[in-house]
C-alpha positions as YAML, in Angstrom:
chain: A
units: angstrom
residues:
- id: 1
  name: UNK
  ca: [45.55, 103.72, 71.89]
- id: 2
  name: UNK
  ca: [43.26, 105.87, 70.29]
- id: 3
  name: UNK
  ca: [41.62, 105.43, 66.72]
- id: 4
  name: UNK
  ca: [44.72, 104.52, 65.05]
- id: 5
  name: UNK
  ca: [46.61, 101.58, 64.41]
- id: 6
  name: UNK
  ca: [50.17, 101.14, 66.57]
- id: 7
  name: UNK
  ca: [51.59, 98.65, 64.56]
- id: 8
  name: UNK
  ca: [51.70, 100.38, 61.64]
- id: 9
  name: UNK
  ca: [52.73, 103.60, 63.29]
- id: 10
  name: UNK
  ca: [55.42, 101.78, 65.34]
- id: 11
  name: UNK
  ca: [56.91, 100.34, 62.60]
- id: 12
  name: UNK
  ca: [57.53, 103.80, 60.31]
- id: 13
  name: UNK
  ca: [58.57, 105.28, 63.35]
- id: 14
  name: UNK
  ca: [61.58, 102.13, 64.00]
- id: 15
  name: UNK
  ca: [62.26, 102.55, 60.39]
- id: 16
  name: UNK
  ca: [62.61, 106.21, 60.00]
- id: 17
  name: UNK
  ca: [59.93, 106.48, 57.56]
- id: 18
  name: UNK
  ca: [57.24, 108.16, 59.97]
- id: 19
  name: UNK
  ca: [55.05, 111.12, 59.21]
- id: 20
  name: UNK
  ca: [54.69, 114.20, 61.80]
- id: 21
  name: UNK
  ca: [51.25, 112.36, 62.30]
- id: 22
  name: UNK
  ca: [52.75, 109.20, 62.98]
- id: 23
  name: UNK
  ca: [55.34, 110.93, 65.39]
- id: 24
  name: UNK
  ca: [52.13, 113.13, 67.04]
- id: 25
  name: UNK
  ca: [50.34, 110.02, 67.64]
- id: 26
  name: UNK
  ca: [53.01, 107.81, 69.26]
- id: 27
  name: UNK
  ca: [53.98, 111.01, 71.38]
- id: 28
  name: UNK
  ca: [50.03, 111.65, 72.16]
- id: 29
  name: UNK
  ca: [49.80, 107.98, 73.39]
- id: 30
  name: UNK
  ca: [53.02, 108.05, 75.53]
- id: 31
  name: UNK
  ca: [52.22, 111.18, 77.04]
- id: 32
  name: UNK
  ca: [48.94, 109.30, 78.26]
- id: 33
  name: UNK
  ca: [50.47, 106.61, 79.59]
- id: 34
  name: UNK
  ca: [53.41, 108.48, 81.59]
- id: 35
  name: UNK
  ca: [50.91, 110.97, 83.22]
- id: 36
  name: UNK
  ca: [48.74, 108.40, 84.85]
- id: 37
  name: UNK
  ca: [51.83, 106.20, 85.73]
- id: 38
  name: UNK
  ca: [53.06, 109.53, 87.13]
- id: 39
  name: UNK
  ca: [49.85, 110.54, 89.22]
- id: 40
  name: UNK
  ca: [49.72, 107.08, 90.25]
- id: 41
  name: UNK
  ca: [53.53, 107.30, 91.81]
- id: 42
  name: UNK
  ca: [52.83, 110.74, 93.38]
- id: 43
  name: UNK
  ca: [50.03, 108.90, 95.74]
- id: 44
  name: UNK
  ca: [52.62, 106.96, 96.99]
- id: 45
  name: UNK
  ca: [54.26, 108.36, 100.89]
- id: 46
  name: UNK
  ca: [58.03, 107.77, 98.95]
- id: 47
  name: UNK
  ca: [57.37, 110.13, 96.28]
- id: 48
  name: UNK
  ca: [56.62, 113.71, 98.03]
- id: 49
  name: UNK
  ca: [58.77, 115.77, 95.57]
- id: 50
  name: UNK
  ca: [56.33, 114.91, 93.18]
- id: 51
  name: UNK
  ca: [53.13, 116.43, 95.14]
- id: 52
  name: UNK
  ca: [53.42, 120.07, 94.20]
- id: 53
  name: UNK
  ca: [54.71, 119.44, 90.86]
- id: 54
  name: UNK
  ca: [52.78, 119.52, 87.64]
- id: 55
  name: UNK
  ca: [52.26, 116.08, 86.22]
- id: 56
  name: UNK
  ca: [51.77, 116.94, 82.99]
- id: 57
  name: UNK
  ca: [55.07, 118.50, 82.60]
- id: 58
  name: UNK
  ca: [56.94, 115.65, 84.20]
- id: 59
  name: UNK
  ca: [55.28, 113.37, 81.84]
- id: 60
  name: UNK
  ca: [56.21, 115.15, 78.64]
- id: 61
  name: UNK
  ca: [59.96, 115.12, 80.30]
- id: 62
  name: UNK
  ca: [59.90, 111.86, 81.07]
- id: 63
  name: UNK
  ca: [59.09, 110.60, 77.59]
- id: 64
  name: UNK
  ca: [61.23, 113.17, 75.85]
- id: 65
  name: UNK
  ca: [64.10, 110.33, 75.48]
- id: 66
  name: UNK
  ca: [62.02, 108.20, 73.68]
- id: 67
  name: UNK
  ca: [61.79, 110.38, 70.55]
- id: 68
  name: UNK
  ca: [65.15, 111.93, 70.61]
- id: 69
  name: UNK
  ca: [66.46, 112.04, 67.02]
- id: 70
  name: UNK
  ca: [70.04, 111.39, 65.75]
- id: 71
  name: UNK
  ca: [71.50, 113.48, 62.65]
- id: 72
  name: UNK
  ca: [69.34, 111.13, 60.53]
- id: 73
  name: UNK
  ca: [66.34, 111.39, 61.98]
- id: 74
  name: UNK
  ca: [66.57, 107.77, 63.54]
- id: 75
  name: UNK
  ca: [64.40, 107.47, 66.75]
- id: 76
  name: UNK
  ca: [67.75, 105.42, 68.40]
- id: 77
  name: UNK
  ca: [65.96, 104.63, 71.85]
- id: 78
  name: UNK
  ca: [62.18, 103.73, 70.14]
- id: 79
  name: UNK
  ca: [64.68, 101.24, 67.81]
- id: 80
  name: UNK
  ca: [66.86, 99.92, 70.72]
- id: 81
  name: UNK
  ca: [63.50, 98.89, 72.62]
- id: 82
  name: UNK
  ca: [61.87, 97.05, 69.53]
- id: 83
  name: UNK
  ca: [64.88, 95.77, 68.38]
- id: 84
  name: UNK
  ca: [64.78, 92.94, 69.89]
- id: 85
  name: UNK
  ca: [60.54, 92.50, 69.60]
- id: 86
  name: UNK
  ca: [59.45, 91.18, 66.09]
- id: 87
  name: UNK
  ca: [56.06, 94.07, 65.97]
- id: 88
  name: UNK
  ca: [54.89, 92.06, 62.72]
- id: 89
  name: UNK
  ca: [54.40, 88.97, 65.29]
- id: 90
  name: UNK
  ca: [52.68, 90.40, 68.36]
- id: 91
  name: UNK
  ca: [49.08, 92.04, 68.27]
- id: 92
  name: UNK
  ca: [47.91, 95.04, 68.70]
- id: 93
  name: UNK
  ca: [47.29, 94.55, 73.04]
- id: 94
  name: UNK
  ca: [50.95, 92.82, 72.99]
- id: 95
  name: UNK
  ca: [52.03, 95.94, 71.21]
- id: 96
  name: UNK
  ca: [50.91, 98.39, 73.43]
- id: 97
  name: UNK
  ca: [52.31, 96.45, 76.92]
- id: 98
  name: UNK
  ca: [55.47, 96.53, 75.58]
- id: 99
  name: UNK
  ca: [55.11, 100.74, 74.61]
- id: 100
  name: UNK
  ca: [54.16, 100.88, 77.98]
- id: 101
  name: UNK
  ca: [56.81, 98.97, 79.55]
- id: 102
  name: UNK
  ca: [59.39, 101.70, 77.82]
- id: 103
  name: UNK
  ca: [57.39, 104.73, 79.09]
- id: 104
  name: UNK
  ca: [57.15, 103.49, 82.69]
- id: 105
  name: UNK
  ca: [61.09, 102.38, 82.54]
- id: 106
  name: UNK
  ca: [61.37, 106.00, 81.49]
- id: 107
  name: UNK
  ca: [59.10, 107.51, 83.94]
- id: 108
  name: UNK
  ca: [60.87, 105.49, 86.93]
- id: 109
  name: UNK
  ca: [64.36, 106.74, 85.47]
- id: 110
  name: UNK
  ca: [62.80, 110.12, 85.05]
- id: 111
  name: UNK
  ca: [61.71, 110.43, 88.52]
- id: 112
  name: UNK
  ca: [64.72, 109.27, 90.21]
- id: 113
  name: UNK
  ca: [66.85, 111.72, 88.44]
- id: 114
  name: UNK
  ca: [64.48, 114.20, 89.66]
- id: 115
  name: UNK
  ca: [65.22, 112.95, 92.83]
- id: 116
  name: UNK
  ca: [68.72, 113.15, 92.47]
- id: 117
  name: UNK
  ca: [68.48, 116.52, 91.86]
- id: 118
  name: UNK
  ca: [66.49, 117.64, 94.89]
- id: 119
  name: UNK
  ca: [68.34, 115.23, 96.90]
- id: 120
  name: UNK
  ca: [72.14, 115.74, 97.14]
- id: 121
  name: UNK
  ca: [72.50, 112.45, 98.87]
- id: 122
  name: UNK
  ca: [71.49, 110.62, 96.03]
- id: 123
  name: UNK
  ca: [73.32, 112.39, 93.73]
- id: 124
  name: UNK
  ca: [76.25, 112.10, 95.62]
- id: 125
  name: UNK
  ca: [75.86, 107.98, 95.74]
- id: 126
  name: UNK
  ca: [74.80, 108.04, 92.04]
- id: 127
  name: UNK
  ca: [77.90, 110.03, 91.24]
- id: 128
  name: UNK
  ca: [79.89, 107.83, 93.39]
- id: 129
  name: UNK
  ca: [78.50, 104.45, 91.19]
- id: 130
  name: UNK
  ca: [79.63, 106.25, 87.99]
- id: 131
  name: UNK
  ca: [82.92, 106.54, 89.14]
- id: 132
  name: UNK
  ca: [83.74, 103.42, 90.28]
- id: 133
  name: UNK
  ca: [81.82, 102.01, 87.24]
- id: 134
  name: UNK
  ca: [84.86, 103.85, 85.18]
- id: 135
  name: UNK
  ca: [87.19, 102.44, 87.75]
- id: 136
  name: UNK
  ca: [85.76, 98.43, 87.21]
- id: 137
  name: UNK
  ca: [85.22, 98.51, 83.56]
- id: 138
  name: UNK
  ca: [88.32, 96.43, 82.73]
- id: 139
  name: UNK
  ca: [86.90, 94.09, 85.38]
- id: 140
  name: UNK
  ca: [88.11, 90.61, 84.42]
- id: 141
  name: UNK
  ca: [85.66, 88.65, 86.26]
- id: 142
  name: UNK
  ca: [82.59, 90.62, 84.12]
- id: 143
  name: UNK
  ca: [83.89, 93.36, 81.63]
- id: 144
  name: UNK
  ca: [81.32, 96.42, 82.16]
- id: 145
  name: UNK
  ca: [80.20, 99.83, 81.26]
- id: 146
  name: UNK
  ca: [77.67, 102.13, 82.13]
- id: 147
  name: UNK
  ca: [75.07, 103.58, 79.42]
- id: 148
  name: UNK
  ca: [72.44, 104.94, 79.42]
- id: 149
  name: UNK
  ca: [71.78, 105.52, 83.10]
- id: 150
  name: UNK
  ca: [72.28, 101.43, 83.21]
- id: 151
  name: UNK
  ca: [75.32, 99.77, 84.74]
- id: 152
  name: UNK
  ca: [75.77, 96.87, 82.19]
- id: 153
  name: UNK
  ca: [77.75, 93.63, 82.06]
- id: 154
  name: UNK
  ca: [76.45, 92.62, 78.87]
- id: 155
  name: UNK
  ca: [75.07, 94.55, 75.72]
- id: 156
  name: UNK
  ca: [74.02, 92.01, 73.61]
- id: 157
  name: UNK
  ca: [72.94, 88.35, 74.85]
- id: 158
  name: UNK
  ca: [69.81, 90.04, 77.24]
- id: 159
  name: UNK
  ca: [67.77, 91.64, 75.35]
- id: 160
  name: UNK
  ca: [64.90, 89.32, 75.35]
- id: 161
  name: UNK
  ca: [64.44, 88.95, 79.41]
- id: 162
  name: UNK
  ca: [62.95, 91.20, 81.58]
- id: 163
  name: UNK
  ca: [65.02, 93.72, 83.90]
- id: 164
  name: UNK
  ca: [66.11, 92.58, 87.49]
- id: 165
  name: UNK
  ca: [63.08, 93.50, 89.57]
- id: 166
  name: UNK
  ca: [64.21, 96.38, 92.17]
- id: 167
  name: UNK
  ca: [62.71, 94.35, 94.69]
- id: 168
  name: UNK
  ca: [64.91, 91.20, 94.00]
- id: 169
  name: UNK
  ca: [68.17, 93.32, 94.04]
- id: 170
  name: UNK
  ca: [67.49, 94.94, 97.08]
- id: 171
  name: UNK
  ca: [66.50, 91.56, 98.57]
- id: 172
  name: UNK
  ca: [70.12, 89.93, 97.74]
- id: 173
  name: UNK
  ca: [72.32, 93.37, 98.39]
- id: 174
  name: UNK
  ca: [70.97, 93.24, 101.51]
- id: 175
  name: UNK
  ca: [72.61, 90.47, 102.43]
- id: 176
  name: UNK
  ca: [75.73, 90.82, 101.56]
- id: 177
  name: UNK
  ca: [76.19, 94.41, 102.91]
- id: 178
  name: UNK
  ca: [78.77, 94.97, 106.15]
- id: 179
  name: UNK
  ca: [79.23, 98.11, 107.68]
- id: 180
  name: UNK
  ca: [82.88, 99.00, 106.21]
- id: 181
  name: UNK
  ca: [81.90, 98.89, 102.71]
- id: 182
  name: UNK
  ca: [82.42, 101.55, 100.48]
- id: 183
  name: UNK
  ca: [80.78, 102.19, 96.96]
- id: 184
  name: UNK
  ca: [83.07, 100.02, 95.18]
- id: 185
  name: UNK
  ca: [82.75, 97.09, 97.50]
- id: 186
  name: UNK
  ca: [78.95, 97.46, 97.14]
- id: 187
  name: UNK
  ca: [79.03, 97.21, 93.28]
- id: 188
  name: UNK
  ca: [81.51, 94.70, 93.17]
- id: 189
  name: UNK
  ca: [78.94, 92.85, 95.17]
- id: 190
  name: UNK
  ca: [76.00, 93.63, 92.83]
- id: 191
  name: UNK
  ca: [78.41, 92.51, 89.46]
- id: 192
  name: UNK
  ca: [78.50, 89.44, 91.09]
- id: 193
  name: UNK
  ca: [74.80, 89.49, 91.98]
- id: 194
  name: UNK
  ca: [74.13, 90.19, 88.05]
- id: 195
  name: UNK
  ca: [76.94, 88.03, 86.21]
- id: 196
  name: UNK
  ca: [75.95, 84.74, 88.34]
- id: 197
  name: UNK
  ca: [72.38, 84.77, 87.24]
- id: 198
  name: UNK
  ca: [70.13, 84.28, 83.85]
- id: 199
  name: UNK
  ca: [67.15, 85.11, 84.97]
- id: 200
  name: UNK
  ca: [67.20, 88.68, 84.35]
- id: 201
  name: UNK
  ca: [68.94, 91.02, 82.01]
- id: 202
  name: UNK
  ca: [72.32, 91.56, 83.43]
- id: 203
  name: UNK
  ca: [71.99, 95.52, 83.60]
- id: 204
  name: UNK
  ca: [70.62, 97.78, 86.38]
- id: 205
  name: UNK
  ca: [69.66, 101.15, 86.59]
- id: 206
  name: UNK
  ca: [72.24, 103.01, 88.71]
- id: 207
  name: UNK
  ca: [69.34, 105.55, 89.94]
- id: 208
  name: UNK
  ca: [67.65, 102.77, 91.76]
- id: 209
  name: UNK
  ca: [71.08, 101.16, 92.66]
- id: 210
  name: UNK
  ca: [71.94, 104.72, 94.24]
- id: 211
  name: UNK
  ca: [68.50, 104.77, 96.22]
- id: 212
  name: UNK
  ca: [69.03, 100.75, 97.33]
- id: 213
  name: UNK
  ca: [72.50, 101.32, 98.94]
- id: 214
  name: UNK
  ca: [70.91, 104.56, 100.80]
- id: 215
  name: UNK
  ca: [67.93, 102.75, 101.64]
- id: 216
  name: UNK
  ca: [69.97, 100.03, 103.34]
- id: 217
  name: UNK
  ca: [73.22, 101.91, 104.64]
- id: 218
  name: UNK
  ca: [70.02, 103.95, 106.69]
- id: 219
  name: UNK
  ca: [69.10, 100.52, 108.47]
- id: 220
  name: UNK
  ca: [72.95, 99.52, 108.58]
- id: 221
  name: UNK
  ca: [74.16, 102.71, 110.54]
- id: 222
  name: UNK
  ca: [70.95, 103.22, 112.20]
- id: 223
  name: UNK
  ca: [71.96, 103.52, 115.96]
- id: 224
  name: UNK
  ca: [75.61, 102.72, 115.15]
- id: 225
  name: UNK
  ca: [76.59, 105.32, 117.99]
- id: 226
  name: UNK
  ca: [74.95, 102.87, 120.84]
- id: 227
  name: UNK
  ca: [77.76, 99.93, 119.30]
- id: 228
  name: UNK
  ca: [75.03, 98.17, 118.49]
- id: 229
  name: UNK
  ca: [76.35, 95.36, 115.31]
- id: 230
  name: UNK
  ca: [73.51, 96.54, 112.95]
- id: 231
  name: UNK
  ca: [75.17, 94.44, 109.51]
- id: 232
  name: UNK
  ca: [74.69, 91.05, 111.35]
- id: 233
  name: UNK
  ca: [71.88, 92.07, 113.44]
- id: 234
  name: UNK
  ca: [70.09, 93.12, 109.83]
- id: 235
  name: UNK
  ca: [71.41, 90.31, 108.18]
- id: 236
  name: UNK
  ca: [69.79, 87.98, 110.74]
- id: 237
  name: UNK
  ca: [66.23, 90.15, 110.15]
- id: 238
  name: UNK
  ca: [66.55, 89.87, 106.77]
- id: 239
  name: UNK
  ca: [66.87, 86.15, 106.68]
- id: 240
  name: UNK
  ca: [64.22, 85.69, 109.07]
- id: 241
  name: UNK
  ca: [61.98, 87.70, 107.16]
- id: 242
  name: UNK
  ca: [62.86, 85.46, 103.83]
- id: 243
  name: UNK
  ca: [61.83, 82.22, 105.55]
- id: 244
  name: UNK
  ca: [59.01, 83.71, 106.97]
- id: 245
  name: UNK
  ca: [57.56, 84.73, 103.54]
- id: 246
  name: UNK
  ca: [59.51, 82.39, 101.68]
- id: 247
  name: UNK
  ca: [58.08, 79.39, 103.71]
- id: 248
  name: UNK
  ca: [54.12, 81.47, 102.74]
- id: 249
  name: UNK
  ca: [55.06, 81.52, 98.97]
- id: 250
  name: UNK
  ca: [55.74, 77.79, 99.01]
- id: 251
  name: UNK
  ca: [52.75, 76.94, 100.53]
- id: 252
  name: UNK
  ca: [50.34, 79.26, 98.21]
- id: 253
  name: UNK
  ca: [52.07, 77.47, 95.12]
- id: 254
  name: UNK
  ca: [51.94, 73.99, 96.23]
- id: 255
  name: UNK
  ca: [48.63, 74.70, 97.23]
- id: 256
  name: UNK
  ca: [47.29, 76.38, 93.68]
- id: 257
  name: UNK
  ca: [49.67, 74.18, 91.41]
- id: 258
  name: UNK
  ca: [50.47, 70.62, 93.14]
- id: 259
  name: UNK
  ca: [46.97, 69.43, 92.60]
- id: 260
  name: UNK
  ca: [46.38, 70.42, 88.97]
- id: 261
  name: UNK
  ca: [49.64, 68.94, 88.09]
- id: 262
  name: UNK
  ca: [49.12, 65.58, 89.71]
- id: 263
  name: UNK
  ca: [45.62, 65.40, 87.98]
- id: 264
  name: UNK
  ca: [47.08, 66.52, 84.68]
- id: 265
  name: UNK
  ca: [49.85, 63.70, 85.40]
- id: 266
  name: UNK
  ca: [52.89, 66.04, 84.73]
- id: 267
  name: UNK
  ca: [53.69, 65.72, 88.34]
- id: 268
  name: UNK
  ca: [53.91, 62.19, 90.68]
- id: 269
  name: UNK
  ca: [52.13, 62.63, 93.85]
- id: 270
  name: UNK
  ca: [55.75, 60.95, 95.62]
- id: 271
  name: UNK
  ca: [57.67, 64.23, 94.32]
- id: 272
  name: UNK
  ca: [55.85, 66.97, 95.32]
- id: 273
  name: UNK
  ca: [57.31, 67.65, 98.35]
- id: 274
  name: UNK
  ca: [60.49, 66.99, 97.10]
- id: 275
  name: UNK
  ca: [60.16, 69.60, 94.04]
- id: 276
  name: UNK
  ca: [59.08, 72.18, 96.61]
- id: 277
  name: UNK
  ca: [61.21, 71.47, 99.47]
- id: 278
  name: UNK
  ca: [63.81, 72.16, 96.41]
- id: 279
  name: UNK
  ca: [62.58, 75.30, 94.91]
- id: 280
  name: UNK
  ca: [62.56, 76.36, 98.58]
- id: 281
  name: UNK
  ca: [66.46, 76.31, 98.99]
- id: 282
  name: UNK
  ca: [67.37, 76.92, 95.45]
- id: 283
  name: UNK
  ca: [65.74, 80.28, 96.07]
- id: 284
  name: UNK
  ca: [67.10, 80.84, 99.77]
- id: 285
  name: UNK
  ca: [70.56, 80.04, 98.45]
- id: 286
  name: UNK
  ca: [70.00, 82.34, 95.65]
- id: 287
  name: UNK
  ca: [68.83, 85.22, 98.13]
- id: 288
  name: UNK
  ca: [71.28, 84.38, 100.90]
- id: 289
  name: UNK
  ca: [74.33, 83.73, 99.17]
- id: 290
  name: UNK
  ca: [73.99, 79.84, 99.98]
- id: 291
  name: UNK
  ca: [75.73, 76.52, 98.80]
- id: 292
  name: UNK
  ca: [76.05, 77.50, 95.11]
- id: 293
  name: UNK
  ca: [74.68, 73.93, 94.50]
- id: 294
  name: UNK
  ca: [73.00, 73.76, 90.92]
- id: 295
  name: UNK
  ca: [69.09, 72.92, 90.88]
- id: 296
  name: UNK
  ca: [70.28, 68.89, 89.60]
- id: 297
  name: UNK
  ca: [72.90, 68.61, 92.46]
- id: 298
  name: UNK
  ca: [70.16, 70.38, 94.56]
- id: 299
  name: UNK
  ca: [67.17, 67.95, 94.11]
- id: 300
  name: UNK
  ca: [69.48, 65.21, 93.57]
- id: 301
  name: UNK
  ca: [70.15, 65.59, 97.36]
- id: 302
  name: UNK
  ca: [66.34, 63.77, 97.61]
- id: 303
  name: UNK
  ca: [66.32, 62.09, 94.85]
- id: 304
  name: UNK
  ca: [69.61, 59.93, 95.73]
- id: 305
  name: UNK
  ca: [69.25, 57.60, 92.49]
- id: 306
  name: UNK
  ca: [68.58, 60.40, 90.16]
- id: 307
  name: UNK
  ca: [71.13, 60.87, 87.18]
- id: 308
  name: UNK
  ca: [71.19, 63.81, 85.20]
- id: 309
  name: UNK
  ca: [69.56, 62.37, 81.98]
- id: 310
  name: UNK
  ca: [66.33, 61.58, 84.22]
- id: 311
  name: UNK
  ca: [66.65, 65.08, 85.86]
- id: 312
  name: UNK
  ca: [66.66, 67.05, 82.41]
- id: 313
  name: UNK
  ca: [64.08, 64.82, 80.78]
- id: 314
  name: UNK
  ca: [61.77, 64.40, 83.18]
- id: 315
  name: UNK
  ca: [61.99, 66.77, 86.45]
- id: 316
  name: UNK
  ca: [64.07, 70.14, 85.02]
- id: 317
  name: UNK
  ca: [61.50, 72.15, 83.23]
- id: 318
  name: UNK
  ca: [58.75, 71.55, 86.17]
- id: 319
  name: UNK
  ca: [60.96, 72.37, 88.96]
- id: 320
  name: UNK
  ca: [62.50, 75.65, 86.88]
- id: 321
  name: UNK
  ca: [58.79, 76.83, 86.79]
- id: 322
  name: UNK
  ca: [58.21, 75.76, 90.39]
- id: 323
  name: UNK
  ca: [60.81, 78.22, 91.10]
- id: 324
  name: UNK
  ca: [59.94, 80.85, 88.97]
- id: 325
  name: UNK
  ca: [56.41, 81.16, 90.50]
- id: 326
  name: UNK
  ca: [57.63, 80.41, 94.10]
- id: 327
  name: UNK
  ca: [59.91, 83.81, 93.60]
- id: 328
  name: UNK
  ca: [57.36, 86.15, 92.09]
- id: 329
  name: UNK
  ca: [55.34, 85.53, 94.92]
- id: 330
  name: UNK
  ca: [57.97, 85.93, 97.48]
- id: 331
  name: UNK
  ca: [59.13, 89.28, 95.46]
- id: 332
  name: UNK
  ca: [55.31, 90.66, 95.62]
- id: 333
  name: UNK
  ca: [55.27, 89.42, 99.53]
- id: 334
  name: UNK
  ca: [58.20, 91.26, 100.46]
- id: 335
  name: UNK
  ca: [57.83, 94.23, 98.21]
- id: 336
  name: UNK
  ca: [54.38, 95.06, 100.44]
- id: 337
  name: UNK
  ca: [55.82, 94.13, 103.80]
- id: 338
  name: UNK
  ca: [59.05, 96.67, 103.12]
- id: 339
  name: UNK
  ca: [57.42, 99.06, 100.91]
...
């Protein structure tokens, strides 16, 4: 961060009151933290376009967003981020993971536009999503927009929870591809994935919607002219490849958690198998487009006598985290078997 202090700085900068130093530092710091997240993406084998490039200038485009200025002199992205974060609350550390969180956002955007424009297939599909985002925005099922490079359902009731992880998307749009579909079948399909969910904000960046849909319409039409039924035969992949890992992530958890729970008494030795063996379908169903059951009707299916009063007290908040850690882990699994 440097030898100054980013609260203070942060907070003239939000409130238009900032110095040039204030703005020099904030810039200094971002610039620092979009080149290495920039060299560190040009290692990877997806990102060639990046390897002759200079680094250095990508990172001071990347971040130039951040510290646009209206007619005022407002910084309106730096005050969109941190409206919703109380900066008098959280410490410095906090502080700077959430500054970094916007410059990496930005850096991801920045590079997939990039890619867009030295790949005219990607432009093509992201051009493609814009449209038919115009075309769906009076969508009565979920009213939406796009802004900002974001295809968004809603504007206002997300802004504390963390963006849909690529992986997770890619994981249910795979799933409920078929060959036929066109571009506003697809995001039909993810408005759905998005509105029926709370997990997550309910916005997703149409640059890494663009290079999903390419990604999987490759493995969908791969060898189409040999008539061989790629959807289902991908579809059938894809599901073995969640239980495979899916079954691994329950295992690990119930393994690391199970035992400190019973011993802390927050968990009954007679359930554990039951809260697992539910977290295991609530996320398949989730993934696979299953039953729709909710998590009480779910575990309720092994708990016979259970009424919802007992459920909420006593079994909802331990199961919801059961979940939550059973589905990071699957996301990390997957995300290094397909990446």
């Amino acid at each position: 961060m440097g030898d100054y202090e980013l609260r203070g700085t942060l907070k003239r900068c939000i409130n238009t009151t900032y110095s040039r130093r204030d703005i020099h530092q904030l810039i200094t710091t971002c610039h620092k933290l979009a080149l290495t997240y920039v060299i560190m993406k040009s290692k990877s084998h997806k990102s060639y376009f990046l390897k002759g490039e200079c680094k250095s200038d990508l990172a001071w485009d990347y971040i130039a967003e951040i510290f646009q200025k209206d007619e005022s002199g407002n910084l309106k992205t730096l005050q969109g981020y941190f409206s919703s974060i109380d900066v008098n609350v959280l410490d410095e550390k906090d502080l700077f993971i959430e500054l970094r969180k916007l410059v990496f956002t930005k850096v991801d955007d920045g590079i997939f536009r990039y890619y867009g424009e030295k790949d005219p297939s990607l432009k093509k599909i992201i051009r493609n999503i814009k449209l038919s985002i115009g075309n769906l925005e009076h969508s009565v099922k979920a009213p939406i927009c796009y802004s900002d490079g974001f295809l968004v359902l809603d504007k206002v009731n997300d802004l504390n929870q963390a963006s849909m992880p690529e992986d997770f998307m890619r994981i249910k749009l795979c799933s409920r591809l078929e060959e036929q579909m066109l571009i506003p079948d697809i995001l039909s399909e993810v408005i759905d994935i998005l509105h029926f969910q709370d997990d997550y904000r309910k916005r997703f960046s149409i640059v890494i919607l663009a290079k999903i849909i390419r990604e999987s319409f490759v493995l969908i039409h791969d060898d189409a002219d040999n008539g061989e039924q790629k959807p289902e035969a991908h579809r059938r992949l894809l599901k073995q490849d969640i239980d495979t890992f899916l079954e691994k992530s329950v295992n690990k958890i119930k393994k690391e958690v199970a035992p400190r729970y019973i011993k802390r008494g927050k968990m009954e030795p007679d359930h554990v198998d039951i809260y697992f063996i539910t977290a295991a379908e609530i996320i398949r169903d989730d993934l696979t487009r299953g039953t729709g059951l909710s998590q009480y009707e779910r575990i309720k299916l092994h708990l016979a006598h259970l009424d919802y009063d007992q459920f909420r007290n006593k079994h909802r908040s331990i199961l919801e985290y059961m979940v939550k850690l059973i589905r990071t882990d699957l996301v990390q699994k997957l995300k290094k078997d397909w990446v």
